[in-house]
KOLKOLBA-302618 format. One record per residue: x, y, z of N, C-alpha, C, CB in turn; residue number from 1. Coordinates in steps of 0.2 Angstrom, whole numbers, always signed. Atoms other than C-alpha are relative to their C-alpha. Glycine has a CB too. Example, Ala and Ser with C-alpha at 12.3 -4.5 7.8 and 13.67 -1.06 7.14 Angstrom:
<recs>
REC  n.east  n.north   n.up  ca.east  ca.north  ca.up  c.east  c.north   c.up  cb.east  cb.north  cb.up   nr
REC      +4       -6     +0      +62       -22    +39      +4       +6     +0       -5        +0     +6    1
REC      -4       -6     -1      +68        -5    +36      -4       +5     +3       +2        +2     -7    2
</recs>
This chain:
<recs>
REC  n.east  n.north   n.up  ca.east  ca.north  ca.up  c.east  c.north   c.up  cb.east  cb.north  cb.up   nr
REC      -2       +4     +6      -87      +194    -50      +0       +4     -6       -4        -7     +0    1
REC      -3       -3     +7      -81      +201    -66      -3       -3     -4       +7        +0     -3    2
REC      +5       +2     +8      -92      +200    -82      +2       -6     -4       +1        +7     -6    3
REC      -2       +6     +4      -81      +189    -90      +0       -7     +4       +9        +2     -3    4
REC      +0       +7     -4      -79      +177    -76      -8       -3     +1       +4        +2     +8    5
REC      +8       +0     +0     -101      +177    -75      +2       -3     -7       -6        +8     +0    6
REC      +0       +1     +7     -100      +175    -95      +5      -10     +1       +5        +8     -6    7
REC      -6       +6     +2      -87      +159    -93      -4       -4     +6      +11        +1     +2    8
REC      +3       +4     -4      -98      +152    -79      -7       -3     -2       +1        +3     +5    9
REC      +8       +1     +4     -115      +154    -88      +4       -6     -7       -6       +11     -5   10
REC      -1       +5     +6     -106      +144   -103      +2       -6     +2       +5        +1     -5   11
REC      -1       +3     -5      -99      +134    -90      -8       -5     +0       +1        +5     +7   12
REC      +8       +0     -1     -116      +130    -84      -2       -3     -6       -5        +7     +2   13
REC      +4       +2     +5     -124      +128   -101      +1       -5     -4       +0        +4     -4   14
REC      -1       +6     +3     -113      +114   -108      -1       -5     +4       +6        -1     -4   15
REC      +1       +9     -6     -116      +103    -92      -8       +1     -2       +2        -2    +12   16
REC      +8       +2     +1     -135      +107    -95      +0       -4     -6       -6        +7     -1   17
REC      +0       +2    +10     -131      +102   -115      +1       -8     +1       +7        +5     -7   18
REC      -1       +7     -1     -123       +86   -109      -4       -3     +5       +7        -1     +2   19
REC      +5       +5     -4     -135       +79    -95      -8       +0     -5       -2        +5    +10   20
REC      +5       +3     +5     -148       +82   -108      +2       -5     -7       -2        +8     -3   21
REC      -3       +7     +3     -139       +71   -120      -2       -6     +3       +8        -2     +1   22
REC      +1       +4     -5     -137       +60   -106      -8       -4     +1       +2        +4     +6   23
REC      +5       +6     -2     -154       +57   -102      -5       -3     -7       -4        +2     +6   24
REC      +4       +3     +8     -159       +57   -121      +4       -6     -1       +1        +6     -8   25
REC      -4       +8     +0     -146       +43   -123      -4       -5     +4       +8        +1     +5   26
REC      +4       +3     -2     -153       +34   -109      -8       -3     -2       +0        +3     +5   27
REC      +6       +2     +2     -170       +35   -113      -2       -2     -7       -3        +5     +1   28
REC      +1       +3     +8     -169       +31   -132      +3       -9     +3       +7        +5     -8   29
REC      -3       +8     -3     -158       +14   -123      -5       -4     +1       +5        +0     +7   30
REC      +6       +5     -4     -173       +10   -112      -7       -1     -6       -3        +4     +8   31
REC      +9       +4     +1     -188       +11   -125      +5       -5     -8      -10       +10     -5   32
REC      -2       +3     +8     -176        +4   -141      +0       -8     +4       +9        +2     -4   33
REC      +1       +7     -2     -174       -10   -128      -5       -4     -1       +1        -1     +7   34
REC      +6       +2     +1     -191       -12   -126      -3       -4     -7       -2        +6     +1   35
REC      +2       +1     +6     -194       -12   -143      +4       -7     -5       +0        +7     -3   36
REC      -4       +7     +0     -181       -27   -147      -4       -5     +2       +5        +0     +3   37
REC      +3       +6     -6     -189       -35   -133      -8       -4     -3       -3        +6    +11   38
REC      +3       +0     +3     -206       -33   -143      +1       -5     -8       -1        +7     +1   39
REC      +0       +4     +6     -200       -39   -160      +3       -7     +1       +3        +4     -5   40
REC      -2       +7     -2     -191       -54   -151      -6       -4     -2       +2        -2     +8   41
REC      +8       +3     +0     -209       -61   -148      -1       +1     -7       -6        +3     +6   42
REC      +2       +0     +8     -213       -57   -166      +5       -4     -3       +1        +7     -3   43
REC      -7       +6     +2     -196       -67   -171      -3       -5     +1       +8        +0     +6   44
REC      +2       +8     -3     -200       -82   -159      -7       -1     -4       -2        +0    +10   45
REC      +7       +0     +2     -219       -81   -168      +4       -4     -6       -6        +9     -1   46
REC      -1       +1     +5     -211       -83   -183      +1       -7     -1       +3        +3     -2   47
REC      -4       +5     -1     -201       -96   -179      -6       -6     -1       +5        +1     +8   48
REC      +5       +7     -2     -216      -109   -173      -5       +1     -5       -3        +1     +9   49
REC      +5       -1     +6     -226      -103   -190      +5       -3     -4       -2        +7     -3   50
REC      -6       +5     +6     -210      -110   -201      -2       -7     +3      +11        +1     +1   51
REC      +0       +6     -5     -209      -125   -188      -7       -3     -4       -1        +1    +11   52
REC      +9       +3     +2     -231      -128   -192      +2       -1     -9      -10        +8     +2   53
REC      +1       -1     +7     -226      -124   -210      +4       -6     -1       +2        +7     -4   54
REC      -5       +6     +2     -211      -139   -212      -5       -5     +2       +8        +0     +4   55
REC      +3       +4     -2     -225      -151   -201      -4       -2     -6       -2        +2     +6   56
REC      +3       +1     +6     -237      -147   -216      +2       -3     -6       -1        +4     -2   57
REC      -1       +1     +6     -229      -148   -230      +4      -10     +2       +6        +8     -4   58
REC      +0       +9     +0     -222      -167   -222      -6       -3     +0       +4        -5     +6   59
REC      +9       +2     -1     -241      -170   -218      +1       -2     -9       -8        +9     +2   60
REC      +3       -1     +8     -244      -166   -238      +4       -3     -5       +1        +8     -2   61
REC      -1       +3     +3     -231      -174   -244      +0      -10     +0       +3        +3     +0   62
REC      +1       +6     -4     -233      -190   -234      -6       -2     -4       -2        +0     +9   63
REC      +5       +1     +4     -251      -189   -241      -2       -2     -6       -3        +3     +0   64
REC      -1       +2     +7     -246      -187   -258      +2       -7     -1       +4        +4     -4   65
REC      -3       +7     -1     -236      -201   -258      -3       -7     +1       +3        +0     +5   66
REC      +4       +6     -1     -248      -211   -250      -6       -1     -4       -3        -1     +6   67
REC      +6       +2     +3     -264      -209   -259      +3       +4     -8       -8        +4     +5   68
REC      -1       -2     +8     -255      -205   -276      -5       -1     -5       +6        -4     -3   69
REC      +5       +3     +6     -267      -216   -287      -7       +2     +2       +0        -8     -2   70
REC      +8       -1     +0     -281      -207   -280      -2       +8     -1       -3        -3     +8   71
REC      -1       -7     +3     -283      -190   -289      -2       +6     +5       -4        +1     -8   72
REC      +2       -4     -4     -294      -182   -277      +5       +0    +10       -9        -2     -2   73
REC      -4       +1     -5     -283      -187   -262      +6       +4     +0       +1        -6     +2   74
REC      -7       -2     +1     -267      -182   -271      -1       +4     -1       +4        -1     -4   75
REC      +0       -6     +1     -273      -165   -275      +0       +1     +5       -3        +3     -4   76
REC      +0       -2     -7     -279      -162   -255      +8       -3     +4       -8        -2     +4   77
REC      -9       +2     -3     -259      -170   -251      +3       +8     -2       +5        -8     -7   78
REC      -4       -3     +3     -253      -158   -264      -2       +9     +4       +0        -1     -9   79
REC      +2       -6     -2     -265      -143   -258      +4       +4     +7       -8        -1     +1   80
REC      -3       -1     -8     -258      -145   -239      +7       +2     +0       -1        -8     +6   81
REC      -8       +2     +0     -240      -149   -246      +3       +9     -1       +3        -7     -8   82
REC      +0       -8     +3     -242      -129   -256      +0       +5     +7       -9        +0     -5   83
REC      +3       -1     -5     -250      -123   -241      +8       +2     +7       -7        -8     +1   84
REC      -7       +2     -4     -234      -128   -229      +6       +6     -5       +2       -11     +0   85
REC      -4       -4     +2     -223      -120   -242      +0       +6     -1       +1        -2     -5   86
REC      +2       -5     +0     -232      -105   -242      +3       +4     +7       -5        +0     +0   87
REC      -1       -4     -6     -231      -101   -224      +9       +1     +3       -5        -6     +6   88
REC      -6       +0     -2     -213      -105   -224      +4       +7     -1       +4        -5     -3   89
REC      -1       -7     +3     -210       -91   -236      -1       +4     +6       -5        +2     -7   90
REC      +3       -4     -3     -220       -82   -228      +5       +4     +7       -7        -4     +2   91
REC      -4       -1     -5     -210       -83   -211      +4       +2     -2       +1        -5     +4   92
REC      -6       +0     +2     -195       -82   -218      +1       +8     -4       +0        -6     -4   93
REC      +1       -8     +3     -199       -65   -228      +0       +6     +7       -9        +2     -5   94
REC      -1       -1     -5     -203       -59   -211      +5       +1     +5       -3        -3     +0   95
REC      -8       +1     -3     -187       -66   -202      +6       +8     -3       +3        -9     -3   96
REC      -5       -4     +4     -178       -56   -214      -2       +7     -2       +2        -3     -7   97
REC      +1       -8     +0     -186       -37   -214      +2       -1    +10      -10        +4     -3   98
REC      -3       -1     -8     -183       -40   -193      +8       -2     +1       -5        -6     +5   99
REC      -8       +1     +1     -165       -44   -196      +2       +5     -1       +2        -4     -5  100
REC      -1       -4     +3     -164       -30   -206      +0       +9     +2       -5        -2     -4  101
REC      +1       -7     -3     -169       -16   -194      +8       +1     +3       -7        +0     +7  102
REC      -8       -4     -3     -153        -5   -188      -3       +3     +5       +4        +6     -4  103
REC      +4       -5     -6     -157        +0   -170      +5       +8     +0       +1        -4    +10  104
REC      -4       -6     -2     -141       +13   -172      -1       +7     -3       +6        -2     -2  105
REC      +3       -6     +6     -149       +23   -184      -5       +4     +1       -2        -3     -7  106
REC      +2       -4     +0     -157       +38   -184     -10       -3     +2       +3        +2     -7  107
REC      +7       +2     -2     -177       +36   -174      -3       +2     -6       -5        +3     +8  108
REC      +6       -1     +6     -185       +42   -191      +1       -6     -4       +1        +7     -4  109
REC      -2       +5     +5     -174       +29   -200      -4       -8     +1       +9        -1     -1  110
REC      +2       +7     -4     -180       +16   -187      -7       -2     -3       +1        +1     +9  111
REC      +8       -1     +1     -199       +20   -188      +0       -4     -9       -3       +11     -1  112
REC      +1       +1     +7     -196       +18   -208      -1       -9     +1       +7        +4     -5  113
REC      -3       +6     +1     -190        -1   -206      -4       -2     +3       +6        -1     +2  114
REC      +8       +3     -4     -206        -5   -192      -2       +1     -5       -5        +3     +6  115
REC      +4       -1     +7     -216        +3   -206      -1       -6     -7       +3        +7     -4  116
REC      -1       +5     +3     -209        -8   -218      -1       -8     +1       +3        +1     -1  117
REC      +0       +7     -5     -210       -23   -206      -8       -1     +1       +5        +2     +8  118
REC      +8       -1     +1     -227       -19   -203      -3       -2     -6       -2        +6     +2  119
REC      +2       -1     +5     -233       -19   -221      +2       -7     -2       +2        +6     -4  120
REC      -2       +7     +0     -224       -35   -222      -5       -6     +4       +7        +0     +3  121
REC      +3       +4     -7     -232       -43   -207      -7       -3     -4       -2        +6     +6  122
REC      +6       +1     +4     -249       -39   -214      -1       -4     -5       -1        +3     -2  123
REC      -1       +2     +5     -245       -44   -230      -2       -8     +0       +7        +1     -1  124
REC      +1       +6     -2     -241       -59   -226      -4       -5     +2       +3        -1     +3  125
REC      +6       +4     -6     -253       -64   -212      -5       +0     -6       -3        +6     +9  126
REC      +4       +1     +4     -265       -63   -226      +1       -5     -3       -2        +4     -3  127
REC      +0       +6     +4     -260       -75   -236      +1       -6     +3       +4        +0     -5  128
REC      +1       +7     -5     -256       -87   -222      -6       -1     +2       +5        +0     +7  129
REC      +7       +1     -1     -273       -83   -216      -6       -3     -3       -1        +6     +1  130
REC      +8       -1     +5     -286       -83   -229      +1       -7     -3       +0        +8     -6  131
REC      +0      +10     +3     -280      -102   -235      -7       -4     +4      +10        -6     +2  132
REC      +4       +5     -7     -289      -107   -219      -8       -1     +0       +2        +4     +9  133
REC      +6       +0     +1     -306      -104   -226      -3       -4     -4       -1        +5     -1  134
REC      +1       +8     +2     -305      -121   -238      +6       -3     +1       -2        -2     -8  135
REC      -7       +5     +0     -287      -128   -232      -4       -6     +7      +10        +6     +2  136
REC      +4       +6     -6     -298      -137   -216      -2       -5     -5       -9        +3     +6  137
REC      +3       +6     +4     -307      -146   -231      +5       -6     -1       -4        +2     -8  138
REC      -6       +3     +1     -292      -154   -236      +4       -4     +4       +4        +4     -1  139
REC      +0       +4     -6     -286      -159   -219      -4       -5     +2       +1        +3     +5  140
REC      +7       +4     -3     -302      -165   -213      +0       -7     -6      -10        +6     -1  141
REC      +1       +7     +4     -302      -178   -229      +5       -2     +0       -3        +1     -6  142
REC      -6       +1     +1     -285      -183   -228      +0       -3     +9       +6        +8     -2  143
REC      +1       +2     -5     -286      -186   -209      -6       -6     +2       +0        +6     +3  144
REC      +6       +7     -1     -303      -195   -210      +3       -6     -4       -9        +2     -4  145
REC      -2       +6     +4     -296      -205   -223      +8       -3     +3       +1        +2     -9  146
REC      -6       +2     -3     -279      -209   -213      -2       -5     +7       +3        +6     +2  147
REC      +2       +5     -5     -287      -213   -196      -7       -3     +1       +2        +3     +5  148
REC      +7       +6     +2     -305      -223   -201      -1       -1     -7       -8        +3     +3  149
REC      +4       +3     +5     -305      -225   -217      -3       +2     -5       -4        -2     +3  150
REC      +5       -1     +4     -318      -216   -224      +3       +7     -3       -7        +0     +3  151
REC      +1       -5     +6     -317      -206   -242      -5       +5     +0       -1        -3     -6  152
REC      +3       -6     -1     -326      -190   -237      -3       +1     -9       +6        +5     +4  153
REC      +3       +0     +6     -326      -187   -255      -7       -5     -5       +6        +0     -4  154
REC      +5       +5     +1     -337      -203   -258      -4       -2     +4       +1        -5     -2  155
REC      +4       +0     -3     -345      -206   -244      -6       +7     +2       +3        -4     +5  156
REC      +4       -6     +0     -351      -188   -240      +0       +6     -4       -1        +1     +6  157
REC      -3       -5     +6     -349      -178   -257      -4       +5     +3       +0        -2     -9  158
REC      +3       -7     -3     -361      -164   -251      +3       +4     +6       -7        +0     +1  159
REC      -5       -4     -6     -353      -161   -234      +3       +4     -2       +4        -4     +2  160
REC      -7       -2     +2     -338      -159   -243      -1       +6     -4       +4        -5     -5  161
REC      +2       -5     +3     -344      -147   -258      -3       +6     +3       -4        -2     -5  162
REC      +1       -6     -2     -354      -138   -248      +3       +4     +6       -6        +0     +2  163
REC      -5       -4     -4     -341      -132   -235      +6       +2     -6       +5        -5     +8  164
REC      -2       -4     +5     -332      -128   -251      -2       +7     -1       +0        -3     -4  165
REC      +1       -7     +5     -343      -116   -257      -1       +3     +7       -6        +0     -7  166
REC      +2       -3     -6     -346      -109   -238      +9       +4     +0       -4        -7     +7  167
REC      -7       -2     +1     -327      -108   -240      +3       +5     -5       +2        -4     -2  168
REC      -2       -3     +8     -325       -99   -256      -4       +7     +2       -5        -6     -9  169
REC      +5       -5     -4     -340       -86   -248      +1       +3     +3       -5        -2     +3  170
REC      -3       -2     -8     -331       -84   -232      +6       +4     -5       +4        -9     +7  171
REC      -8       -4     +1     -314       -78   -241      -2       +5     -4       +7        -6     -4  172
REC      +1       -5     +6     -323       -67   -254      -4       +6     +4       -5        -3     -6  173
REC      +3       -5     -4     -334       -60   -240      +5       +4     +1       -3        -1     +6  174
REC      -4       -3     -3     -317       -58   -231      +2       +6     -2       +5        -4     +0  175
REC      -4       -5     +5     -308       -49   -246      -4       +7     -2       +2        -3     -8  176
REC      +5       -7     +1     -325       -36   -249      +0       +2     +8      -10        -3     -3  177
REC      +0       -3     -9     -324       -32   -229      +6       +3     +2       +0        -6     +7  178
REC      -7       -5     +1     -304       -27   -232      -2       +3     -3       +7        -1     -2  179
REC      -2       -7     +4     -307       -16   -245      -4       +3     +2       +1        +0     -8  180
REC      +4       -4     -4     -323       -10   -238      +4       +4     +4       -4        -5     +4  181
REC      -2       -3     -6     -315        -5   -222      +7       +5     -1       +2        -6     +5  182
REC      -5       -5     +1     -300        +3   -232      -1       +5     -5       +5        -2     -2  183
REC      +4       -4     +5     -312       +16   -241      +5       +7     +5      -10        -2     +0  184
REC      -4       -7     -3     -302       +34   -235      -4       +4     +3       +3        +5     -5  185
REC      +6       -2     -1     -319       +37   -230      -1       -2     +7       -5        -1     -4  186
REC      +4       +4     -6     -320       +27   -216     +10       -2     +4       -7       -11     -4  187
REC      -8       -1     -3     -301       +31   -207      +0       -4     +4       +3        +6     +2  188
REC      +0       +4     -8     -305       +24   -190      -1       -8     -2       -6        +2     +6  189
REC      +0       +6     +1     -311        +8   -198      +5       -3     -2       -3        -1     -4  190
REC      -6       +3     +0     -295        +5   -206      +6       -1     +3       +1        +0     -4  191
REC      -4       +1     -4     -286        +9   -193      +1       -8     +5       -2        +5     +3  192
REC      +3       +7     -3     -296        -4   -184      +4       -2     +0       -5        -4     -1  193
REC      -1       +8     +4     -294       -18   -194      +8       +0     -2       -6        -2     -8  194
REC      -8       -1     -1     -275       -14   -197      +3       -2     +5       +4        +4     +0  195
REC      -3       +3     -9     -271       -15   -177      -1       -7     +2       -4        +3     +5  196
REC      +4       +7     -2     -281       -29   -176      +4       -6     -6       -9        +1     -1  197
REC      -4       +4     +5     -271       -39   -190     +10       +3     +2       -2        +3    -10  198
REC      -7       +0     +0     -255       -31   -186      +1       -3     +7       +4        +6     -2  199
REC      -4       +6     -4     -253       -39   -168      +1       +6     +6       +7        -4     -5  200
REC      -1       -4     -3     -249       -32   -151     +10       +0     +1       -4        -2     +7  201
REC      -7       -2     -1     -230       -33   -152      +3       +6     -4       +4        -5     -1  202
REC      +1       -9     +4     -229       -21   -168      -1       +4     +3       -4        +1     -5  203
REC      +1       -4     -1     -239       -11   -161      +3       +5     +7       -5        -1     +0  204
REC      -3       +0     -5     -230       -11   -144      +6       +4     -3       +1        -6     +3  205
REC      -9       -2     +4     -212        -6   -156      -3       +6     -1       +4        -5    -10  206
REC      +1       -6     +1     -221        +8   -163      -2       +2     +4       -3        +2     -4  207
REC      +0       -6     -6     -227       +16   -147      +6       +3     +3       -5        -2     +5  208
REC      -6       -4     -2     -210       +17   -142      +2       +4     -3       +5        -3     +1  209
REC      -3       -5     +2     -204       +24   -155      +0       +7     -2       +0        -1     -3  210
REC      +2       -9     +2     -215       +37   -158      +1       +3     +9      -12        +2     -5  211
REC      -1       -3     -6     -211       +40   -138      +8       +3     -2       -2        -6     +7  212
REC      -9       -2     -1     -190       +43   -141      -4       +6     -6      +10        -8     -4  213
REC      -1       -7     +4     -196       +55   -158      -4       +4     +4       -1        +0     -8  214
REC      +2       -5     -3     -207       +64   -147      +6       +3     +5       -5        +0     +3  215
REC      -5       -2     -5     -194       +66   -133      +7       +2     -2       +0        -5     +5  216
REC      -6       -6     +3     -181       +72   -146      -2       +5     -3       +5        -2     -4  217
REC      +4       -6     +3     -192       +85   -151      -2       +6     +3       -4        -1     -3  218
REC      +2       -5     -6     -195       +92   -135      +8       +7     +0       +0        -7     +9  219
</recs>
């Protein structure tokens, strides 16, 4: 064989190796982006059934107002529940709309960026849907007692009440001193922790794929 005909067969050769390596980078970015779709669905559907609890509320809360109008301390735990519900809707709904927002076509670094952001969102959020829940029970509990028996919690057992308040008020402030605690730069693995652990196994599930396609186009 003649030099030139070797030379035209090694280049030969070198663009089917260039194109089966495409190929299965193609493929394999396909299967984990699937994945990772598949991942933030369930995040999607999550949402979905948090709006759903948040529209249920806020008719709770208004129902309540409505009903116990002329009773100031009832109308304010209507209005607390009714707030409460409007929150979480937001909430979802901010949510819905960075997951909308992701571009699977784009660039795995551009992608990562948009989890990132999604993430940070998540969190965000989950906190303030969360951390109500530490005196928003008082509110129900005396709205529910006073719907199905009867009894004015606030008059029949005013210490009950006050003192799961302030047990309430204790709990959410511990909460907020235990985040920033844990996000001291000093204490990395702790906030790694407690980030995982708030952001959820589907997130986390998105970003292991991803950082799997940018390693494997860096190979």
């Amino acid at each position: 064989m003649e030099l030139d005909d070797m030379k035209l067969a090694w280049q030969t050769l070198d663009r089917r190796l260039d194109l089966q390596n495409a190929l299965n980078l193609s493929q394999f970015r396909e299967s984990k982006l699937d994945k990772a779709r598949s991942g933030l669905r369930r995040l999607y559907w999550g949402q979905i059934v948090q709006i759903l609890f948040g529209d249920a509320m806020i008719l709770f809360g208004i129902l309540s107002s409505m009903r116990y109008h002329s009773v100031p301390h009832l109308l304010i735990c209507g209005l607390c529940v009714l707030f409460y519900g409007v929150l979480i809707v937001v909430c979802g709904g901010v949510t819905l709309s960075r997951i909308s927002r992701i571009d699977y076509s784009a660039a795995v670094v551009d992608i990562q960026k948009q989890v990132g952001s999604l993430r940070r969102t998540y969190v965000f959020t989950g906190m303030w849907a969360g951390l109500p829940w530490w005196l928003l029970w008082i509110p129900i509990l005396v709205l529910e007692a006073m719907s199905n028996v009867g009894v004015d919690l606030f008059i029949t057992a005013p210490a009950f009440v006050w003192i799961n308040v302030a047990v309430g008020i204790a709990g959410l402030f511990a909460t907020l001193a235990f985040r920033r605690w844990s996000r001291n730069p000093q204490r990395p693995r702790m906030a790694r922790a407690v980030d995982n652990a708030i952001t959820g196994r589907s997130l986390r599930s998105v970003q292991g794929e991803l950082d799997e396609i940018a390693r494997f186009e860096s190979m």
